[in-house]
PASEBA-1860 file (N, C-alpha, C; in nm, 3 decimals):
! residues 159
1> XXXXXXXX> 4.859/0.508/3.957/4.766/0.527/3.848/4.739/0.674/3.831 ~ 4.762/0.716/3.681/4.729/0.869/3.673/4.577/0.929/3.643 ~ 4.574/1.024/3.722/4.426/1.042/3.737/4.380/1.142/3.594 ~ 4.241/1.056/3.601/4.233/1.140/3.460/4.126/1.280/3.457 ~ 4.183/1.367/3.371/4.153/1.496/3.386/3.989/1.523/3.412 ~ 3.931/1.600/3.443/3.724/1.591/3.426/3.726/1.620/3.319 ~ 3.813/1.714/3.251/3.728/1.745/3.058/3.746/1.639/2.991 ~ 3.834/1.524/3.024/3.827/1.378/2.952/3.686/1.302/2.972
9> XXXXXXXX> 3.727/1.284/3.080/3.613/1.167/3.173/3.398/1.237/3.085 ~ 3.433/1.401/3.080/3.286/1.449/3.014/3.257/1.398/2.858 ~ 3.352/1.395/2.793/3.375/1.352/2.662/3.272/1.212/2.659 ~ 3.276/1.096/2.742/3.215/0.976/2.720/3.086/0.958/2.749 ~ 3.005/0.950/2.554/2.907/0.935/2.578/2.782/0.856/2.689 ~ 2.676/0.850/2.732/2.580/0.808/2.789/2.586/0.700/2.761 ~ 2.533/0.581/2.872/2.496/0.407/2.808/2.389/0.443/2.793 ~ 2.291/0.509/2.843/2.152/0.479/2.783/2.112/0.613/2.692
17> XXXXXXXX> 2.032/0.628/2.574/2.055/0.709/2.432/1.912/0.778/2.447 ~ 1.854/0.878/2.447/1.703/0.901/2.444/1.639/0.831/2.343 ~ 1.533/0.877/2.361/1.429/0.783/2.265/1.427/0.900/2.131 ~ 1.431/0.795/2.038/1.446/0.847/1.903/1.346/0.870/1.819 ~ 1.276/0.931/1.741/1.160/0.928/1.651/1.179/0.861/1.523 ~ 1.283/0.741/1.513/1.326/0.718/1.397/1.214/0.650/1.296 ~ 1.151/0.518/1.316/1.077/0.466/1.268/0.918/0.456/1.377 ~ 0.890/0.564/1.445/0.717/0.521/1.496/0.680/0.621/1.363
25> XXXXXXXX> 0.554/0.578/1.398/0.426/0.613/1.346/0.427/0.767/1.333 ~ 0.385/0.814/1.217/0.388/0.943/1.206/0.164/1.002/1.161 ~ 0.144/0.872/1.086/0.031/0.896/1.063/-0.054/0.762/1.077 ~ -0.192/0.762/1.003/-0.235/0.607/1.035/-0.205/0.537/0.991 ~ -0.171/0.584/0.855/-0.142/0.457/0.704/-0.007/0.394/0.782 ~ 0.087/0.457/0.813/0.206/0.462/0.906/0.235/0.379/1.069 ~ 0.068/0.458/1.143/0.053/0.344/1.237/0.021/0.208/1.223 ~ -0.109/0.172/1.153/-0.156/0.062/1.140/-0.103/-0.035/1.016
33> XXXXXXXX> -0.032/0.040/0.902/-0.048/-0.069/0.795/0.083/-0.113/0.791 ~ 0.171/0.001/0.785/0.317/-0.021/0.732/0.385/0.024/0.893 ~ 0.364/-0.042/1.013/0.345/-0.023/1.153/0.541/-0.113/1.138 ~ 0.662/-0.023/1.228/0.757/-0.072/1.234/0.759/-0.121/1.419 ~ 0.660/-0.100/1.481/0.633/-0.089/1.646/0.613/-0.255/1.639 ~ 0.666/-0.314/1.727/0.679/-0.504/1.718/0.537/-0.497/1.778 ~ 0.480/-0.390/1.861/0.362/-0.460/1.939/0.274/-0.495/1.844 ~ 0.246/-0.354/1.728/0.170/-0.329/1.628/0.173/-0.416/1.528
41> XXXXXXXX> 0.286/-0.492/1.486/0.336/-0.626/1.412/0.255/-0.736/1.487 ~ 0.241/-0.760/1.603/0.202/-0.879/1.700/0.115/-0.864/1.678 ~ 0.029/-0.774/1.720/-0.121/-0.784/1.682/-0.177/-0.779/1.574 ~ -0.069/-0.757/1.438/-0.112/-0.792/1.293/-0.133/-0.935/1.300 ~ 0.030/-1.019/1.284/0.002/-1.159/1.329/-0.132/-1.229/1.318 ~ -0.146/-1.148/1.488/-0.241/-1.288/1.576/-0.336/-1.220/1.518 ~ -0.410/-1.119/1.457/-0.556/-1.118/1.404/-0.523/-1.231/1.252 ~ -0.422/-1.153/1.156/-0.440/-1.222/1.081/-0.420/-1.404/1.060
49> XXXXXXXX> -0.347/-1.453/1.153/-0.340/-1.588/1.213/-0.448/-1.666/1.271 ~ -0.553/-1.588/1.318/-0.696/-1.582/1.374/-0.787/-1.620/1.250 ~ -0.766/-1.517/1.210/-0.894/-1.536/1.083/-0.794/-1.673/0.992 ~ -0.684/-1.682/0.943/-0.725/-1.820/0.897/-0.681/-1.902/0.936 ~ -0.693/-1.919/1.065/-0.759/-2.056/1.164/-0.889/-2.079/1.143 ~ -0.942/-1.945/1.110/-1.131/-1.994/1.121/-1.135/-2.071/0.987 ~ -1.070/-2.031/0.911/-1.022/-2.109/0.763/-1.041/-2.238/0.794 ~ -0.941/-2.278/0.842/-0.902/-2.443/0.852/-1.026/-2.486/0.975
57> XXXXXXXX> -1.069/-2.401/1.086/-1.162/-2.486/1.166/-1.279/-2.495/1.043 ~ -1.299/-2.437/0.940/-1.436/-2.442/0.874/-1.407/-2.581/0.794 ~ -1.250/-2.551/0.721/-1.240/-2.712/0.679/-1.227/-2.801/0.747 ~ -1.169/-2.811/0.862/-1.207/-2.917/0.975/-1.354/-2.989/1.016 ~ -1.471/-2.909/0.960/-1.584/-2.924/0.985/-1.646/-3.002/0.852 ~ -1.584/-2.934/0.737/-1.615/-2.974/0.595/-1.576/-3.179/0.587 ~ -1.432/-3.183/0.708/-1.384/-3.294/0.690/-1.452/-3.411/0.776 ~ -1.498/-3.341/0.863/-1.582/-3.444/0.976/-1.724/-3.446/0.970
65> XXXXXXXX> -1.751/-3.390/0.853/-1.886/-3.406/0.825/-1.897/-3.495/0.658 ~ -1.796/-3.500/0.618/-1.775/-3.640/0.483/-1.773/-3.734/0.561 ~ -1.646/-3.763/0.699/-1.675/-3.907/0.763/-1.761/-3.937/0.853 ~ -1.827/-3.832/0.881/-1.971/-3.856/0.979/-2.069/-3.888/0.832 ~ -2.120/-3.838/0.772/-2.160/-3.907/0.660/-2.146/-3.877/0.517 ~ -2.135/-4.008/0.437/-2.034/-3.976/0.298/-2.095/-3.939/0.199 ~ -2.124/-3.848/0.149/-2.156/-3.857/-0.008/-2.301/-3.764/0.034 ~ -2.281/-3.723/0.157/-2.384/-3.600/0.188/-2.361/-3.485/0.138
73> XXXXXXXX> -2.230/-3.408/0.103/-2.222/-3.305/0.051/-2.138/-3.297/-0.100 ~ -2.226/-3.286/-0.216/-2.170/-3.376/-0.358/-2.039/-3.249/-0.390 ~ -2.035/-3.155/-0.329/-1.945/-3.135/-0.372/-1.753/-3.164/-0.329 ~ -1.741/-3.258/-0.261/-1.692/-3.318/-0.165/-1.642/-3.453/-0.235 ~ -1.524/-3.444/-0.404/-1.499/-3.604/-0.406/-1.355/-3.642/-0.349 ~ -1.336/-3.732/-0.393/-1.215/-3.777/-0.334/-1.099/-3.645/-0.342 ~ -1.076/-3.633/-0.452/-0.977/-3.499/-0.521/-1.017/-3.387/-0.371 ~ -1.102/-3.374/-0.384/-1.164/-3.248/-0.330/-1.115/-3.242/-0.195
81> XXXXXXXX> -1.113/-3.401/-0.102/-1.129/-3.378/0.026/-1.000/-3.407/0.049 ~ -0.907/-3.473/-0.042/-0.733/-3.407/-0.023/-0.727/-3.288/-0.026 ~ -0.740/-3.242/-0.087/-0.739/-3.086/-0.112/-0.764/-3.052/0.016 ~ -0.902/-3.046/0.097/-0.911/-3.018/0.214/-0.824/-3.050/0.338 ~ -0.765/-3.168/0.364/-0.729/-3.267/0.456/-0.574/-3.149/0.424 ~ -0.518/-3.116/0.279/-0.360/-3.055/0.295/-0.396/-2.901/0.333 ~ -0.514/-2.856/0.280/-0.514/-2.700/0.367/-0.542/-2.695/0.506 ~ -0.570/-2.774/0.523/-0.602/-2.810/0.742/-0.511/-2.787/0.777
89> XXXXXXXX> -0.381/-2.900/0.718/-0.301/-2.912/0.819/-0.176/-2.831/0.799 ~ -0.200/-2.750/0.638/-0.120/-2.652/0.633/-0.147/-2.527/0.703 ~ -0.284/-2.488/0.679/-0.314/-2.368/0.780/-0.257/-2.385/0.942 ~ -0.317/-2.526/0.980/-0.319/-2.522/1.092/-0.144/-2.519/1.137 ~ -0.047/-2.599/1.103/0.077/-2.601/1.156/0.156/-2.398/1.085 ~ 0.187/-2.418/0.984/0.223/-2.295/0.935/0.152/-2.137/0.944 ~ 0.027/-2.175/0.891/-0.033/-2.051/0.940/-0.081/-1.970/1.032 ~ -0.097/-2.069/1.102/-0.181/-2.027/1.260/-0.071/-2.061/1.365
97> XXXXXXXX> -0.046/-2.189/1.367/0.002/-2.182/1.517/0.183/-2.133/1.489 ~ 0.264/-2.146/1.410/0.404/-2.111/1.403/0.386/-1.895/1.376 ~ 0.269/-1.862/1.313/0.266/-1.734/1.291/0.193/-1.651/1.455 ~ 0.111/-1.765/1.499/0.050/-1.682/1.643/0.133/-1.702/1.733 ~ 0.191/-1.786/1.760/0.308/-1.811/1.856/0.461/-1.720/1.852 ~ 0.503/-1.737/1.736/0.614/-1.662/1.693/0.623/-1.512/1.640 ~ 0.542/-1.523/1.550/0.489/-1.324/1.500/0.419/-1.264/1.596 ~ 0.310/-1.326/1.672/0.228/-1.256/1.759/0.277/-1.264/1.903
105> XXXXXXXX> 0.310/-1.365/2.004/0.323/-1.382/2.114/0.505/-1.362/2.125 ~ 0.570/-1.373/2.013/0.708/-1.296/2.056/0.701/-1.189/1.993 ~ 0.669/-1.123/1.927/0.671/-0.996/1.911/0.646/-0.872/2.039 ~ 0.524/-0.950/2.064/0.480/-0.917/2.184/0.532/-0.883/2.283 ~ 0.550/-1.036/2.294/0.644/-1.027/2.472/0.817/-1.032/2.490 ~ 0.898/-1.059/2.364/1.029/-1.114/2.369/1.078/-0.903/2.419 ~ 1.045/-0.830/2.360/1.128/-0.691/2.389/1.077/-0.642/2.524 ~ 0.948/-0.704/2.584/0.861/-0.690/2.728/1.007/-0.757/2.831
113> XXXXXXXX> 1.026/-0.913/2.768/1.110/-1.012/2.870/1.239/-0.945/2.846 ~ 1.335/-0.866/2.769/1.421/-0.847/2.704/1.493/-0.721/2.805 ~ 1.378/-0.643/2.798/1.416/-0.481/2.886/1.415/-0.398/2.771 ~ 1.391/-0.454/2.616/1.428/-0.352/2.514/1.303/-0.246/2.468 ~ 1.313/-0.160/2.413/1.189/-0.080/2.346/1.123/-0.145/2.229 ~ 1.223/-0.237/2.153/1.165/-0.294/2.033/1.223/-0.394/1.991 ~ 1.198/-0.436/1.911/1.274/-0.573/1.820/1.416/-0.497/1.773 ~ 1.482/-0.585/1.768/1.600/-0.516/1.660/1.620/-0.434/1.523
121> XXXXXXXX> 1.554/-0.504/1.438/1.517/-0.487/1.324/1.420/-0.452/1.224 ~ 1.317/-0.330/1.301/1.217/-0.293/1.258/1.130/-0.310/1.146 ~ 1.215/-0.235/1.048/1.147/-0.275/0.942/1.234/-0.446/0.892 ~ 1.313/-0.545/0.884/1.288/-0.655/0.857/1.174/-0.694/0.913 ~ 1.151/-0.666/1.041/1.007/-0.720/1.125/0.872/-0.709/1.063 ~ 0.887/-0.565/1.014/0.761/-0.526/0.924/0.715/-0.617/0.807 ~ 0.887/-0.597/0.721/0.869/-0.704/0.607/0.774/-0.861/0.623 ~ 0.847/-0.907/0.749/0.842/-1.020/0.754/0.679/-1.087/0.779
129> XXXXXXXX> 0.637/-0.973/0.841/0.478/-0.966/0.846/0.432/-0.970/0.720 ~ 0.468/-0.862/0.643/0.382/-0.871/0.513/0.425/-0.978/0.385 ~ 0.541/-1.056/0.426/0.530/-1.173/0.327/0.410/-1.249/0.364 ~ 0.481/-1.245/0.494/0.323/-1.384/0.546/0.156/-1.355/0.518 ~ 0.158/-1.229/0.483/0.028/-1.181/0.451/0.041/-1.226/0.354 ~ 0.109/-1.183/0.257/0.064/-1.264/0.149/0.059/-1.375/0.087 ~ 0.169/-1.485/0.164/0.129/-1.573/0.172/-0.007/-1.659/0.175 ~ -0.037/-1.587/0.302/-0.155/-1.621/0.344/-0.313/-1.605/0.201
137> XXXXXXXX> -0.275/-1.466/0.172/-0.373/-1.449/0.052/-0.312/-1.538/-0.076 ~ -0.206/-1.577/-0.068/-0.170/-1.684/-0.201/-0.237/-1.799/-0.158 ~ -0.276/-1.844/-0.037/-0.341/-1.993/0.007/-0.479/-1.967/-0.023 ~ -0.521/-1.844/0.024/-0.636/-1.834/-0.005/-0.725/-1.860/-0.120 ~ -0.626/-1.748/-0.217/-0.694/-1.728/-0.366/-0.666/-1.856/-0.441 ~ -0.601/-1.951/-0.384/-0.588/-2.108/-0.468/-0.675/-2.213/-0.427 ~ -0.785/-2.153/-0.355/-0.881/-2.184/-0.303/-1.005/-2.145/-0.450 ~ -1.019/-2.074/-0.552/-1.099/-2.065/-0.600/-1.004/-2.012/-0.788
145> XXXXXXXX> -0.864/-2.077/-0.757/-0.808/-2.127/-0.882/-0.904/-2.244/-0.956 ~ -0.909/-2.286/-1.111/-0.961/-2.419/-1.144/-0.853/-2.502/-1.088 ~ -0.943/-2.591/-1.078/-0.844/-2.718/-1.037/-0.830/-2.714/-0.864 ~ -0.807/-2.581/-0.827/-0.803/-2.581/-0.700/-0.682/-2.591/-0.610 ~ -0.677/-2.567/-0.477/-0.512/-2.581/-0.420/-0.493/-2.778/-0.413 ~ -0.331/-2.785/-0.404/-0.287/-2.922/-0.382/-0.383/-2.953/-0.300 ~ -0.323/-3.133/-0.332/-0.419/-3.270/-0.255/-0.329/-3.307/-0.216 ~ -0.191/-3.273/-0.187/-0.067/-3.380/-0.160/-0.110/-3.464/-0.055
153> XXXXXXX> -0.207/-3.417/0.066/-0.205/-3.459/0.196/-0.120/-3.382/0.289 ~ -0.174/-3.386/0.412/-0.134/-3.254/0.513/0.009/-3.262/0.532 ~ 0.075/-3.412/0.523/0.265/-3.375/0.516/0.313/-3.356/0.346 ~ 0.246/-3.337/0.258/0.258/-3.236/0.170/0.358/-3.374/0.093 ~ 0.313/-3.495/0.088/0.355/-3.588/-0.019/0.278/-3.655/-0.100 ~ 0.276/-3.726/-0.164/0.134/-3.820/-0.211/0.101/-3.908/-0.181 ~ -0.029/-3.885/-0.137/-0.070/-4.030/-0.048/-0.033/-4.190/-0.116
END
């Protein structure tokens, strides 16, 4: 086997690359809003996954207080408390627990378990946060549309 020269063997780059300034934070608007850092994504998530859980626990309360007793709160008719019964169980499966589990607790921890510095895909990551935000504010504000959000019922067919 022919041995290979040292000015060859110097030529081959490093496996591991320094750390790059490509996408952190340069300012706040930068750190906190439009944040490409997965931790900073995770903890968007789970706050915003947080607050509307308190959403759905408030309609959870709205709902067990029609069948604890009926026709106690008039604004509460039939229409109304579908309506309630499909934002429960939409908040609760989609909004909260698939966004706190997955946006928040792997964001979190998957590049921690991984050995990596970050997610792969920074800004898709970013993106992907801020659809769900707005998502989230599209559930919201159809909350005080006329007519109001769907009654389909919480598997989202008609009763």
């Amino acid at each position: 086997m022919a041995d290979i020269p040292h000015e060859a063997s110097a030529t081959v780059p490093p496996a591991e690359l320094e750390e790059m300034e490509l996408y952190h934070a340069h300012s706040w608007w930068t750190k906190y809003v439009f944040s490409q850092d997965a931790k900073v994504i995770a903890v968007q998530y789970a706050v915003t996954a947080l607050v509307i859980g308190f959403v759905a626990l408030v309609l959870s309360w709205l709902i067990r207080l029609q069948l604890g007793f009926p026709g106690l709160v008039e604004f509460i008719d039939a229409d109304r408390y579908y309506q309630i019964i499909t934002m429960h169980g939409m908040i609760m499966v989609v909004y909260l627990l698939t966004a706190l589990f997955l946006g928040g607790f792997g964001n979190y921890l998957i590049p921690l378990m991984v050995g990596a510095r970050d997610m792969v895909f920074p800004y898709a990551n970013m993106l992907s946060f801020w659809l769900y935000f707005v998502a989230v504010m599209l559930l919201v504000i159809s909350f005080f549309v006329p007519g109001g959000p769907t009654g389909a019922g919480w598997t989202l067919y008609p009763p």
